[in-house]
C-alpha positions, 0 to 999 in steps of 0.5 A, a space after each residue: 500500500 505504501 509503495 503504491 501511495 509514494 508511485 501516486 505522490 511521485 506522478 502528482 509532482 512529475 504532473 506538477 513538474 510538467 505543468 509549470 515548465 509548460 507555462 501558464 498558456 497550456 493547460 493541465 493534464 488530467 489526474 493520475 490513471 487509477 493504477 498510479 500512472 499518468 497520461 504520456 503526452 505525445 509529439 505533434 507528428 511522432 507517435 514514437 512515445 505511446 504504447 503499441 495500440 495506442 495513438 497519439 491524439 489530440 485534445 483541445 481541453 488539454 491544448 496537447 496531444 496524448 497517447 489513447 487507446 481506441 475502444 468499442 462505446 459498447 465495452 467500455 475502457 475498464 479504468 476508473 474515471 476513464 470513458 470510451 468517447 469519441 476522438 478528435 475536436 469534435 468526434 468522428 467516428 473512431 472512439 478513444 479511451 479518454 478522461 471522464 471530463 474530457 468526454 462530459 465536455 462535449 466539444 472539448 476534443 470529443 463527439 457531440 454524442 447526441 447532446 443535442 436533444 432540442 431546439 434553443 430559443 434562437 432556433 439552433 439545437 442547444 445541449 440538453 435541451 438548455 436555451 444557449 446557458 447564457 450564451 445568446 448575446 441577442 439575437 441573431 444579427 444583432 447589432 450587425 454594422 454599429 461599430 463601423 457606423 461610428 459606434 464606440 470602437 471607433 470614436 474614441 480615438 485609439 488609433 482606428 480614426 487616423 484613416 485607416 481602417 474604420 470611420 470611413 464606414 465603408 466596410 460595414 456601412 455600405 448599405 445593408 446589400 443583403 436586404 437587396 435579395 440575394 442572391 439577384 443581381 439587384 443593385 449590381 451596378 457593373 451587371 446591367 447590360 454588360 453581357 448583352 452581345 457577347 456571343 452565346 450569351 447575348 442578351 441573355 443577361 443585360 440588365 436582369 435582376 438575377 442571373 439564374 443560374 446561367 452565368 457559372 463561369 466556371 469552364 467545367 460546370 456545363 451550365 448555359 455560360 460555362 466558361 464566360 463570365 460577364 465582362 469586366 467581372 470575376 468569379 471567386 469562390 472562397 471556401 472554409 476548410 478544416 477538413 484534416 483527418 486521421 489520427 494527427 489533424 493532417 491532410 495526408 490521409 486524402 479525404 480532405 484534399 478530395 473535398 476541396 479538389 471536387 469544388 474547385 475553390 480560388 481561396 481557401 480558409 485552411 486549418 490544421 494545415 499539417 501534411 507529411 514532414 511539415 517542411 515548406 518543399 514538402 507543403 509547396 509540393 502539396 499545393 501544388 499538385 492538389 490545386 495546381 501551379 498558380 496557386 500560392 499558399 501562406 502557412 503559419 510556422 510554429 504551430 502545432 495545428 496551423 492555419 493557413 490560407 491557398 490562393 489563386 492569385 498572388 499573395 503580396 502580404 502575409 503573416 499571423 496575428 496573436 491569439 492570446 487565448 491559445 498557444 497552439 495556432 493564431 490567426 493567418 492572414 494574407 493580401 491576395 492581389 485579386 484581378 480588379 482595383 482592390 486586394 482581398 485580406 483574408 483571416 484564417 481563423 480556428 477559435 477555441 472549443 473553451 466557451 462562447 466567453 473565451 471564443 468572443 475574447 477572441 473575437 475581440 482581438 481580432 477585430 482590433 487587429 483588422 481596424 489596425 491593419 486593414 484598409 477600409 476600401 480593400 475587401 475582407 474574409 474572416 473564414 475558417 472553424 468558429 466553434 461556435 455553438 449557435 448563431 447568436 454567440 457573443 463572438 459574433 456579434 463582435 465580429 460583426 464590427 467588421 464583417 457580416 455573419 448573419 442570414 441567409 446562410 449557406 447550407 447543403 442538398 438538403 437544407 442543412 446549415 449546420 456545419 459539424 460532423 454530426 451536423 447539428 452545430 454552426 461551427 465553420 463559415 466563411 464571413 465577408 464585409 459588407 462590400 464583398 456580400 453585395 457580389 455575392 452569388 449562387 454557388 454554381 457546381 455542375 447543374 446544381 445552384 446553393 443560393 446562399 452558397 454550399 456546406 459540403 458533405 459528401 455524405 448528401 451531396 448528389 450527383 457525387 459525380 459533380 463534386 470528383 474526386 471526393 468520395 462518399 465517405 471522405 466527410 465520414 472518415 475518421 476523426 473528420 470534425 467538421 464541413 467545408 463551407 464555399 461562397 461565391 462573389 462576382 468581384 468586377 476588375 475595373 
């Protein structure tokens, strides 16, 4: 009794050890395991320290990896205060031997496990049945634009009135576009008569209040003006992706990268951008044979699961911005010399699965970030995995300072707006500024038209054969936690 007393005292203080010389930023590990030993934390691509059987798996609850066992639900783990739940941000479809509190948690690294029982009263699925615990600032839409209409943020004089970002009001003050009914090309002023005469299109669009479909663009569509898009106008499909798979959030497994091939994206919002041995040839060459020679990428360095954004067009400024609520990723962003007068800056953004408190912290930051640093006439994307729970997050509303995150939002073949693996939480969008979701269009794949744009399961989508290569199953695969999410914009170049 008494050696197994002292190997107990001796974990506790190697526990305590480990967590001081981590720093105040990393979370503690759980409790000792009933036997006496501990929880072996894992390296990022290096399973090498776990045991056979074992995987090296991480947990956002603990902002590190740790070595877990895969287990059957219906058998159980056979230790005390250790659960069989699922692995990974928030599921999947393998099951690992975890701490109890890292399961009861929900998002916190495990699946949602059908939490979910009923609607909240800003018309998501709430846990529990529980009306949002507090979480619902409002509702939705809140607020969207006040900031930036010389609300307090900006008049106060910090900075943000110097000309450079915020009191022009041109960001979020230009007018409301979505209530012009999108996706139409009402108040489009470039579209009106700018098509009509162009060979096989003449006429066909001169003027019209919608292009219903018939102006994709995009060569392989096969819709009625495939691959001849207006005059003096761009398409751009942005798209959010945190789509890694397998046991080390990374993209070498394919499922991901054969989501993202089969709807041809011109921007993409990355996260978990982690492939092979994480060295700029070995990403460089990843970019490039899964999107093609022009695109260019920009990845965070030093970061265990980090973001990044994929470009089309150049990248003429990137970098990262500080998220001061986690130690493991921050906030990436680049300038994309779009064709036309303006640059697009876009954010590739994962907040933390914490809480809604935590998550509009973050927020925050970001928005003085982009008043500081982003030119009020350039465009904005803010895209990626929110974690966001319902809608009506605090975090949202912040963040609508500087972009738009409210209705109508995009959704998959069946309607379905929700964005995690089992499909009953908001976590993912892609959010853009007032000036940007004027020019938003319908996402045009193949024959099918998503007026507010797409949330791609491949699960659902039908015919699959539009969105080739990607699979049935590649939105099933093991530890895929989330959705992608693409939106289209018809951006005019003079």
């Amino acid at each position: 009794m008494m050696k197994r007393l002292f190997g107990l005292l001796g974990a506790w203080l190697a526990l305590i050890g480990i967590v001081q010389a981590c720093g105040p930023d990393m979370q503690p590990l759980p409790p000792p395991r009933a036997d006496g030993g501990t929880w072996v934390v894992c390296g990022e691509q290096d399973a090498g320290a776990c045991a056979p059987g074992e995987h090296c798996l991480y947990v956002e609850r603990y902002e590190r990896s740790v070595c877990a066992r895969p287990c059957d639900a219906t058998l159980g783990c056979g230790e005390t205060e250790v659960e069989c739940c699922g692995g990974g941000e928030d599921g999947g479809v393998g099951g690992y031997c975890l701490p109890r509190d890292v399961c009861e948690q929900g998002d916190a690294g495990v699946a949602d496990a059908g939490s979910d029982v009923g609607p909240g009263p800003d018309g998501g699925t709430e846990p529990n049945g529980s009306p949002d615990a507090g979480s619902d600032a409002g509702p939705e839409g809140t607020d969207a634009g006040t900031a930036r209409d010389g609300g307090p943020q900006t008049d106060a004089g910090t900075g943000s009135d110097a000309g450079t970002s915020v009191d022009a009001g041109t960001r979020m003050d230009a007018g409301t576009p979505m209530d012009a009914g999108l996706p139409a090309d009402a108040g489009f002023p470039v579209d009106a008569g700018t098509d009509a005469g162009t060979g096989p299109d003449a006429g066909t669009d001169g003027g019209l209040p919608s292009d219903a479909g018939t102006d994709g663009g995009f060569p392989g569509d096969g819709g009625p003006d495939a691959g001849m898009p207006d005059a003096g106008l761009v398409r751009i499909r942005i798209m959010a992706s945190n789509l890694s798979s397998g046991n080390n959030q990374s993209y070498d497994p394919g499922h991901g990268t054969r989501l993202m091939q089969g709807v041809r994206p011109d921007v993409v919002l990355i996260q978990e951008f982690n492939y092979g041995d994480n060295t700029p040839t070995t990403i460089s060459n990843y970019v490039t044979s899964s999107f093609g020679v022009p695109f260019r990428y920009y990845r965070e360095a030093g970061a265990q699961i980090p973001n990044g954004i994929i470009s089309r067009w150049p990248i003429i400024a990137s970098g990262e911005w500080d998220d001061p609520q986690v130690s493991n990723r921050d906030f990436a962003w680049a300038r994309i010399d779009i064709p036309g007068p303006k640059d697009l800056w876009a954010v590739s953004v994962h907040l933390l699965t914490a809480n809604a408190t935590v998550r509009n912290s973050e927020a925050s930051s970001l928005v003085q970030f982009i008043n500081n640093n982003v030119p009020p006439g350039d465009y904005l994307v803010i895209g990626g995995d929110f974690n966001t729970d319902n809608r009506g997050e605090p975090c949202l509303s912040t963040l609508s300072q500087v972009v738009s995150p409210g209705a109508p939002y995009p959704a998959d073949r069946n309607g379905n707006s929700n964005t995690n693996f089992n499909r009953n939480k908001p976590y993912d969008d892609v959010l853009v500024d007032g000036d940007l979701r004027s020019l938003q269009r319908p996402t045009l794949i193949g024959s099918s038209a998503f007026p507010n744009g797409l949330v791609l399961d491949s699960r659902v989508y039908t015919p699959l054969s539009e969105i080739a290569p990607a699979q049935a199953g590649d939105s099933a695969a093991t530890n895929m936690q989330h959705m992608g999410v693409i939106k289209d914009f018809l951006v005019p170049t003079n």
